[in-house]
C-alpha positions in Angstrom: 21.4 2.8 6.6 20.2 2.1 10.1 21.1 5.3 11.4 19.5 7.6 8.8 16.0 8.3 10.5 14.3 6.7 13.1 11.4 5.9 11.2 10.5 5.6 7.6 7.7 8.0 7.5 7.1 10.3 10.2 4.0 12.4 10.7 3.7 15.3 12.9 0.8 17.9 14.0 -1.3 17.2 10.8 -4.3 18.8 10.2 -6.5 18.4 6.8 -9.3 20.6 6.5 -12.0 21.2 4.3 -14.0 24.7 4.8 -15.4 23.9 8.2 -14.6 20.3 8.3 -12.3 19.0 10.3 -10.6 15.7 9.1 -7.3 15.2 10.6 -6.6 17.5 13.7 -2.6 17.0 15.2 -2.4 13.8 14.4 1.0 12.0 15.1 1.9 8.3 13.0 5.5 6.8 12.9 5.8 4.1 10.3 8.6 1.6 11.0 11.1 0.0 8.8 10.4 -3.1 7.6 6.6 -3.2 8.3 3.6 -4.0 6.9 1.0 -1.4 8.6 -2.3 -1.0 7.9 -4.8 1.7 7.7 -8.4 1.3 8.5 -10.8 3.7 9.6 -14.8 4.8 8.8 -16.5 7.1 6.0 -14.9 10.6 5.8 -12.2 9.6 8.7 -9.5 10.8 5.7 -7.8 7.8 4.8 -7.0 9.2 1.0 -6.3 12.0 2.1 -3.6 10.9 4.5 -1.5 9.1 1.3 -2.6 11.7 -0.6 -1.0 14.2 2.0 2.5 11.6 2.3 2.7 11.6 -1.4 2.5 15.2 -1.7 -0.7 15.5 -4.0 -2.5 17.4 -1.4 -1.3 20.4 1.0 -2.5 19.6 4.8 -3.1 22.4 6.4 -0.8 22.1 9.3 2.3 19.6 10.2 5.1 18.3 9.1 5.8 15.2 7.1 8.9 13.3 6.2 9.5 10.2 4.3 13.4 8.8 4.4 14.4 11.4 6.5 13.1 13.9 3.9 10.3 16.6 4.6 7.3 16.0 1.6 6.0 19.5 0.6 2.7 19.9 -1.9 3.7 18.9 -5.2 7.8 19.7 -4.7 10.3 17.1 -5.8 10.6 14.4 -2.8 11.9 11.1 -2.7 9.6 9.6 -5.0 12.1 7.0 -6.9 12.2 5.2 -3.4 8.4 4.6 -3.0 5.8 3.2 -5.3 1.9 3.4 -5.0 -1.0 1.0 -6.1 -3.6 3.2 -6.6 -7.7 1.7 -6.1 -8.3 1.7 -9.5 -4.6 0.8 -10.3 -4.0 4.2 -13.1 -2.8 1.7 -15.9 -2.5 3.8 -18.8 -4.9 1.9 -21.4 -3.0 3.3 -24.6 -0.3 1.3 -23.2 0.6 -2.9 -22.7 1.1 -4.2 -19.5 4.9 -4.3 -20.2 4.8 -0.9 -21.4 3.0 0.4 -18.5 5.6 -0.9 -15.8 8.6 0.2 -18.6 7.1 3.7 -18.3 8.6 4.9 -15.4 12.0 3.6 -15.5 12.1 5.2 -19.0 11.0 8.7 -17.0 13.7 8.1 -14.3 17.0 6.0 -16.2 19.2 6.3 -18.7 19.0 2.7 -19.4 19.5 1.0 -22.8 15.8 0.6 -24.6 16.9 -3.2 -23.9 17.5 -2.9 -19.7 14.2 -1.5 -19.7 12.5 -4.1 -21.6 14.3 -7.1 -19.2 13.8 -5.1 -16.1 9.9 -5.0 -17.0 9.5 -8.0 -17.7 11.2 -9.0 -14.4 8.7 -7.0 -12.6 5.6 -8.6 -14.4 7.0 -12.0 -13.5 7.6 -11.3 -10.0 4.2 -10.5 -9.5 2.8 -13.7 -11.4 2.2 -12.7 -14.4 2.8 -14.2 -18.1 4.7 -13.0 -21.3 1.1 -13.3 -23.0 -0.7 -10.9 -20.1 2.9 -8.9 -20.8 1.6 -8.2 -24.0 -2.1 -7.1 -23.5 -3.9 -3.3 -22.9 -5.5 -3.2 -19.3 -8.9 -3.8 -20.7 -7.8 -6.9 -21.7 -7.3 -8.0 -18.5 -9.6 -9.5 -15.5 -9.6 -7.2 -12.4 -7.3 -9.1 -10.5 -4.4 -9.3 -13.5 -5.1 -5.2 -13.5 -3.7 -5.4 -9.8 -1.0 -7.2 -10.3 0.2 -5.1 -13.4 -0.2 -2.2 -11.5 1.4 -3.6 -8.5 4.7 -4.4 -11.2 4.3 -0.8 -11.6 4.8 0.6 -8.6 8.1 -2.0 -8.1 9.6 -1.2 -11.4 11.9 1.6 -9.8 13.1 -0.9 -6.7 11.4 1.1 -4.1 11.8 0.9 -0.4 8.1 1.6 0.5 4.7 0.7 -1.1 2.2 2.3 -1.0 -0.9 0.6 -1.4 -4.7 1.8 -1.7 -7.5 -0.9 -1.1 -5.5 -3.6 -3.1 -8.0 -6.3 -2.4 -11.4 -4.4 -3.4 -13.6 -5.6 -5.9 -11.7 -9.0 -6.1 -13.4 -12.8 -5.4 -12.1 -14.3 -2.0 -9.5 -16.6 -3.4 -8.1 -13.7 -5.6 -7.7 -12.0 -2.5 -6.2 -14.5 -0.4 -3.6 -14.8 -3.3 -2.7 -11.4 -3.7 -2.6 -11.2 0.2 -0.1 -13.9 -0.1 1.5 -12.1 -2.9 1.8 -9.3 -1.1 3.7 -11.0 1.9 6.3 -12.7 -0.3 7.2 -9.3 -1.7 7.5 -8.1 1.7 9.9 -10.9 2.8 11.9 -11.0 -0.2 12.6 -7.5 -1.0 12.8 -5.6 2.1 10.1 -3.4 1.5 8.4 -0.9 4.2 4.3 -1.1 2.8 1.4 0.8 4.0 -1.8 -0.2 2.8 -5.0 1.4 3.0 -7.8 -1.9 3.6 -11.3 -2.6 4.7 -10.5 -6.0 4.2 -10.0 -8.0 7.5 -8.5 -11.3 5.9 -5.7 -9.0 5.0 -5.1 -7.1 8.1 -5.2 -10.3 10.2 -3.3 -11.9 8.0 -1.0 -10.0 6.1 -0.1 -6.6 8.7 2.5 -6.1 11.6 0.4 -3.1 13.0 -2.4 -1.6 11.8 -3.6 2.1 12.4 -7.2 3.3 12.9 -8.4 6.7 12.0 -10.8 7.7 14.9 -11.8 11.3 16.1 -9.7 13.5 14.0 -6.6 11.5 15.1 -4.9 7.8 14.9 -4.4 4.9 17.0 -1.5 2.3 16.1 -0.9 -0.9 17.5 -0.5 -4.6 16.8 -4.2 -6.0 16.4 -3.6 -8.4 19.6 -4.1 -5.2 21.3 -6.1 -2.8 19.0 -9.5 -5.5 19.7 -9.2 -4.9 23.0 -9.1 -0.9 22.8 -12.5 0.8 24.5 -12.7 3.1 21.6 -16.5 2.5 20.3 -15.5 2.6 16.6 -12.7 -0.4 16.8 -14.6 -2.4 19.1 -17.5 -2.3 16.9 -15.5 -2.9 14.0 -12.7 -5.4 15.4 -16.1 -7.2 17.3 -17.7 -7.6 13.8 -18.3 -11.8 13.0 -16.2 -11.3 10.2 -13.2 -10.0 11.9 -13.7 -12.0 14.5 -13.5 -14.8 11.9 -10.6 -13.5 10.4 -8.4 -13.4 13.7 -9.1 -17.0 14.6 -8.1 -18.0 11.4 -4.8 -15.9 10.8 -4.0 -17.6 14.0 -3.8 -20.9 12.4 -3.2 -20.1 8.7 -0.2 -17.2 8.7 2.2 -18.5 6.9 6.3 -18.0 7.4 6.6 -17.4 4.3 4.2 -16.9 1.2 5.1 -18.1 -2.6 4.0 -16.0 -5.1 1.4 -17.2 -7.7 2.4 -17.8 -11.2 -0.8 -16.3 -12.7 -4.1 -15.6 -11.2 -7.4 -13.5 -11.7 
C-alpha cells in the first residue's frame, strides 16, 4: 500500500474564484499519510471551500486534485467510501436515531444483513463514547457535544482511511473540548487514520496536530508549529503570538499525551 501515491491528498495549481474575488490563487498542499494536519487561516482565506473543493462539492476553477491516487472532479464518483467528514453542524438527520444515522450509510454502500449493520453501528457509537441509551435518541435529544460524537460515528461507519473534520470543537465548553481532542487522538492511533481538520481552536492544534497549514495570501503555508510561530508572515505571527496560543504551546509541551483513551460518555 506504501507505494500507491506519494501522498494521500495532493493539491496542485488551485484556484477558487468568486466573480472578482480571488480566494485561492495556485496554491500547492500535500497531505501525508498518517497525519493529523491542521487548517487554520482568517475570514474569507477559503477554508470551506478548500474541503469543499477535496470533497468534490464545489468546482475550483483551476488545478488538479487527487485523493488516494485518484483525481476528485465536481460532483463525479470519487473515492468517497475511504473518507468520512464531520461537518460544523454535524448533518445528523433528525428523522433519524443516533444508531440509525451512523447505520445509514453502510446501508447506502453494503449488502450487509439488516443484523451486520445494526452491530457494526453500534460498534461505531461505542467507539466514540457513546451509550446504548444515546444509541437510541433523535439528535435533538442530544447536548452539543453527544451531536459530535454521533456524527463523528458517522463519518467512521464505512472504515475510512481519512477524516475529514470541520471545526469539531466549536461551540463546545473547554473540558468537552479537551475530551473530544483526546478522542480524536485515540482514533488517530488506533485506527490508522490520515485526518484533516479545519480549527480555530489552538488547544487542539497544539495539542492534537502533526502539521498544521495556514491559508495566507491566496496560498498556504505547512509546517510543524515548532516552526510555523517563528514564520515572518504578519498573519501567523499575530495569530501564533496571540496569549492564548501562546498558552496553548507551553502547555501541549507538558500535557501531550502518548496515547489518549477514549471517553465513555461525555457532553
Amino acid at each position: 500500500m506504501a507505494g500507491e501515491y506519494e501522498h494521500i491528498i495532493s493539491i496542485r495549481g488551485l484556484v477558487n474564484r468568486f466573480g472578482n474575488q480571488v480566494v485561492h490563487d495556485q496554491l500547492n498542499l500535500d497531505v501525508r499519510r498518517d497525519e493529523i494536519l491542521g487548517v487554520v487561516g482568517g475570514s474569507g482565506t477559503g477554508k470551506s471551500v478548500l474541503l469543499r473543493s477535496i470533497l468534490g462539492l464545489h468546482g475550483p476553477n483551476a488545478g488538479r486534485i487527487e485523493v488516494l491516487g485518484q483525481a476528485i472532479r465536481y460532483l463525479e464518483p470519487g473515492p468517497h467510501r475511504q473518507w468520512g467528514v464531520l461537518f460544523q453542524g454535524g448533518a445528523l438527520l433528525s428523522g433519524l436515531t443516533v444508531q440509525e444515522n451512523v447505520e445509514l450509510p453502510i446501508a447506502l454502500h453494503s449488502d450487509l444483513p439488516v443484523e451486520t449493520r445494526r452491530e457494526l453501528a453500534v460498534l461505531k457509537i461505542f467507539m466514540v463514547g457513546l451509550d446504548l441509551a444515546a444509541a437510541a435518541k433523535y439528535p435533538n435529544e442530544l447536548s452539543g457535544g453527544m451531536r459530535k460524537r454521533a456524527s463523528l460515528a458517522r463519518a467512521l461507519a464505512l472504515e475510512p482511511r481519512i477524516l475529514f473534520l470541520d471545526e469539531p470543537t466549536a461551540g463546545l465548553d473547554p473540558i468537552s473540548a479537551t475530551e473530544f481532542d483526546e478522542l480524536v487522538s485515540y482514533l488517530h492511533a488506533n485506527l490508522d487514520l490520515t485526518i484533516v481538520m479545519i480549527t480555530h481552536d489552538v488547544d487542539t492544534l497544539f495539542s492534537v496536530c502533526d502539521r498544521v497549514a495556514v491559508l495566507v495570501n491566496k496560498g498556504i503555508i505547512v509546517d510543524t508549529l515548532d516552526k510555523l510561530v517563528k514564520h515572518p508572515d504578519p498573519w501567523i505571527q499575530q495569530y501564533f503570538g496571540d496569549p492564548r496560543a501562546v498558552r496553548a504551546r507551553q502547555a501541549a509541551r507538558h500535557m501531550r499525551p502518548e496515547s489518549a483513551q477514549p471517553i465513555e460518555t461525555g457532553d
